[in-house]
N, C-alpha and C positions, 0 to 999 in steps of 0.2 A: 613517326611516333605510332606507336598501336592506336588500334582502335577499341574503344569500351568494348564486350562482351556482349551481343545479346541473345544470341541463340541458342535454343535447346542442347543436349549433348545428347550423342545415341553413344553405344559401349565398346565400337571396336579399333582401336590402335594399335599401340605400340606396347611391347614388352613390360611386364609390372617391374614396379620399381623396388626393390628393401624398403620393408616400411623398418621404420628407427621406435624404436621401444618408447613408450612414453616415457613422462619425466617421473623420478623414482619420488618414492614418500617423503626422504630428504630434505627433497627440494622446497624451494620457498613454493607459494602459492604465484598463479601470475595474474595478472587483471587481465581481463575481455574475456572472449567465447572462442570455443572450437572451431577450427576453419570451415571445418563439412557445415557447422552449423550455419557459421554467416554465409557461406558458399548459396545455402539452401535458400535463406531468408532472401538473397538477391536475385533468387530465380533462375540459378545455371541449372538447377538439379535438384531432385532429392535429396536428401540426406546418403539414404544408400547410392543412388548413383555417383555423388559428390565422391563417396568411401571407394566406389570402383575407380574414377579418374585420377584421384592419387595414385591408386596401388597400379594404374598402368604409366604413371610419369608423365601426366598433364599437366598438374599444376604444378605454379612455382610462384614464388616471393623471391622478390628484388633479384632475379634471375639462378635463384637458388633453386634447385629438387623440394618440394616437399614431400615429407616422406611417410606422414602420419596424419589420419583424421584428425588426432589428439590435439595438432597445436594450436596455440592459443593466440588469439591475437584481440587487438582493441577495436582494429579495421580492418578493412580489407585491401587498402593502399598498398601497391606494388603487386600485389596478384594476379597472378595471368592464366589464364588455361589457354591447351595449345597457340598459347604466342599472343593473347588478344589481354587486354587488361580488362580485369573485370571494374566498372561502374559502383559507386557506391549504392547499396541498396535504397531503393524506393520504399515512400509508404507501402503496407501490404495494399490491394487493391483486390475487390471481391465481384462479379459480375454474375446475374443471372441470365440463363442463354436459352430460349425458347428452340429448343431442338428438332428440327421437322425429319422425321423420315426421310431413307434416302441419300444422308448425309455420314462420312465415317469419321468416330472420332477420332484422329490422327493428322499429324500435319502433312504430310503426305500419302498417296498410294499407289504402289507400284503396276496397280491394274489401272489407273487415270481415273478414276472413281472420283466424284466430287469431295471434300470435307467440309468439317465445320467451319474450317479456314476464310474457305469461297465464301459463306455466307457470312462470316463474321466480320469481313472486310468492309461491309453498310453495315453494320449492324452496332458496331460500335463508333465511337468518338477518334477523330482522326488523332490525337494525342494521348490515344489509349496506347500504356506499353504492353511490352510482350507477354500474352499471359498464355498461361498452359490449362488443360482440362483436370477438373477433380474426378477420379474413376472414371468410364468410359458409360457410352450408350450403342448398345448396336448398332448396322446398317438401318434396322427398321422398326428399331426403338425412339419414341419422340418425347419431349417432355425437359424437366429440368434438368438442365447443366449447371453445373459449376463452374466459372474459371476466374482463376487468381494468378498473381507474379510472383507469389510464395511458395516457392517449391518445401518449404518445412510446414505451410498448411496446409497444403494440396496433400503430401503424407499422413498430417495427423487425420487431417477425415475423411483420408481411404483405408486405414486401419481399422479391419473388424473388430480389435481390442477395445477402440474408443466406443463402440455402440452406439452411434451415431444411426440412427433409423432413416430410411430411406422409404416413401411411400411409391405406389403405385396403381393405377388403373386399368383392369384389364378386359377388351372385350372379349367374351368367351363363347364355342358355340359348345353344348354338350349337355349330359346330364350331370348334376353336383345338388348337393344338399348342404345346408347353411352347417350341419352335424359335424360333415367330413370337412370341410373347410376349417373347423375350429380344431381337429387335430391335429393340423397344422402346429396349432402352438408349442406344442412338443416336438417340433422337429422330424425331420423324414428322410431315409437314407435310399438316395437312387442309384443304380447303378455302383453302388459302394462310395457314394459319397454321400458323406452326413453332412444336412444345411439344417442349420441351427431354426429355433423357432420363428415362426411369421403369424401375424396375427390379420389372418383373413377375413372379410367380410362379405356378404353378396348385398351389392348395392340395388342393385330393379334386378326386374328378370320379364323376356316375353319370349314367350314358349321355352324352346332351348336356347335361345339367347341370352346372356347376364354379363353384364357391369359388376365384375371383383376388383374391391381394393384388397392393398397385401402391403402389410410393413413389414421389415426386415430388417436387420444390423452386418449379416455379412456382405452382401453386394457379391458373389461368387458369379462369376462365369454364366450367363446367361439362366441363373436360376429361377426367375418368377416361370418363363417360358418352359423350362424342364419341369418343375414342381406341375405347374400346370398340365401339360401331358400328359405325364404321370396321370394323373387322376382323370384321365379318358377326356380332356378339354382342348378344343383348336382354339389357338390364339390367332384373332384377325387387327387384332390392335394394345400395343402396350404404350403407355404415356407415363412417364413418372412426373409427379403431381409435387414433390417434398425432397428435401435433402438437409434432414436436419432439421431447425428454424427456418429454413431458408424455401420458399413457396414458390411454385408458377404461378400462382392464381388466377391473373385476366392479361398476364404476359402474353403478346402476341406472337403466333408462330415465325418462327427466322428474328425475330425482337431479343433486343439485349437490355440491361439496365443495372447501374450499379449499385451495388448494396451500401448504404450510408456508411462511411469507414467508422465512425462511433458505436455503430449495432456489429462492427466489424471486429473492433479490439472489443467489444464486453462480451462476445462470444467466444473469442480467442482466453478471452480469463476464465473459460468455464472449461477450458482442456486443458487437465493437466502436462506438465513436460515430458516428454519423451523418457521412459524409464528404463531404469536400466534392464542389461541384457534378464532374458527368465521371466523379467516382472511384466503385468499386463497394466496399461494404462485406465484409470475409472473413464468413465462415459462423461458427454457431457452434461453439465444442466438445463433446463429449458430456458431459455431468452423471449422476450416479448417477441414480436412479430414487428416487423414495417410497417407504419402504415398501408403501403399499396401491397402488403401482403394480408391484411384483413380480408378475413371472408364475407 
């Protein structure tokens, strides 16, 4: 008998398959959700990744091809990607993850390079499932992580469209003025890539040394670090502080802790659904805080 599903998928197999035309206007309506979608909710994947494994001929229902994101179903009963039956989805499950330098986000690397993996292995509850990273932290970025077993959460609050703010702490050696740092907020184009606005602060300062926080909504490609340069600054320490509602506050370094799952779904109600193709999704609203994320 197969066994449940529980590992990640990476993107290279076998040959795409004919995706089959969804169901035409005609047609009656059917009850449940899109495969890709529960696919997501149970943690095989993204959404888009879920949409590549079909279209390479991984999954199937009751030993059939499927052939479409589109189809619908109630459960996820009889579903299997390459040959393993997927589990029925779990509560979502949300964990804060005190990130120390040093550490790469990725379950594996191919240089033997430690991950978040190694340390998440104490760090978590030995009945913790499989949970993947929200967005990514450098080799020698430390601070908040995110991780969840919801690969349709873990998409919606890595999408710049949701504006989901991200803070951070940066030590800086250089000269900067509180002036230039507020022109930030209008955004700044390096190298011919435009990063949307960040709302900068300079927290202390002794000599040319300064403590900058920096909120942002895109999370691009190593940008606090780039923006910073830019403006004639060496970065000797970045720490993200925020992700969303969701705090390090007195979380301790290589520490984990899970996020109450009722501050879990009332935040989940403040993102809207996945819109369609063109449309960009609203942001979301602000939520209380956890208690042990009180400042």
């Amino acid at each position: 008998m197969a066994k449940p599903y529980a590992k990640p998928y990476s993107a290279a197999h076998s040959k795409p398959a004919t995706v089959r035309p969804a169901a035409g206007a005609d047609e009656a309506p059917r009850e449940g959700e899109r495969i890709a979608k529960l696919l997501a909710r149970a943690g095989v994947a993204s959404r888009r990744e879920v949409e590549r494994l079909i279209a390479e001929g991984r999954v199937r229902l009751d030993n059939e091809l499927v052939t479409t994101p589109a189809t619908v179903l109630k459960n996820l009963r009889g579903v299997s990607v390459d040959g393993r039956l997927i589990a029925a989805a779990a509560p979502t499950r949300v964990f804060r993850f005190h990130k120390p330098a040093g550490l790469i986000t990725a379950e594996r690397d191919p240089s033997g390079r430690p991950t978040i993996y190694n340390a998440l292995r104490n760090a978590l509850p030995p009945e913790t499932p499989r949970v993947i990273p929200v967005g990514r932290l450098d080799l020698n970025t430390e601070g908040l992580l995110l991780l969840t077993n919801d690969g349709e959460l873990k998409r919606a609050l890595e999408l710049p469209a949701t504006g989901i703010p991200r803070t951070y702490r940066a030590r800086t050696f250089g000269d900067i003025t509180q002036s230039r740092l507020e022109e930030l907020i209008e955004g700044i184009e390096i190298d011919g890539i435009h990063y949307g606005q960040i709302d900068a602060n300079m927290e202390r300062r002794t000599g040319r040394n300064q403590w900058i926080e920096m909120t942002l909504t895109e999370g691009k490609n190593r940008e606090v670090r780039r923006v910073l340069e830019h403006l004639g600054l060496q970065v000797s320490r970045l720490l993200r502080t925020a992700y969303g509602p969701f705090e390090l506050a007195d979380l301790p370094r290589g520490g984990a802790e899970e996020v109450p799952q009722v501050l879990v779904e009332r935040f989940r109600k403040t993102l809207k659904s996945e819109p369609a193709k063109g449309q960009a999704p609203s942001a979301a609203a602000p939520m209380p805080k956890t208690p042990s994320q009180e400042s």
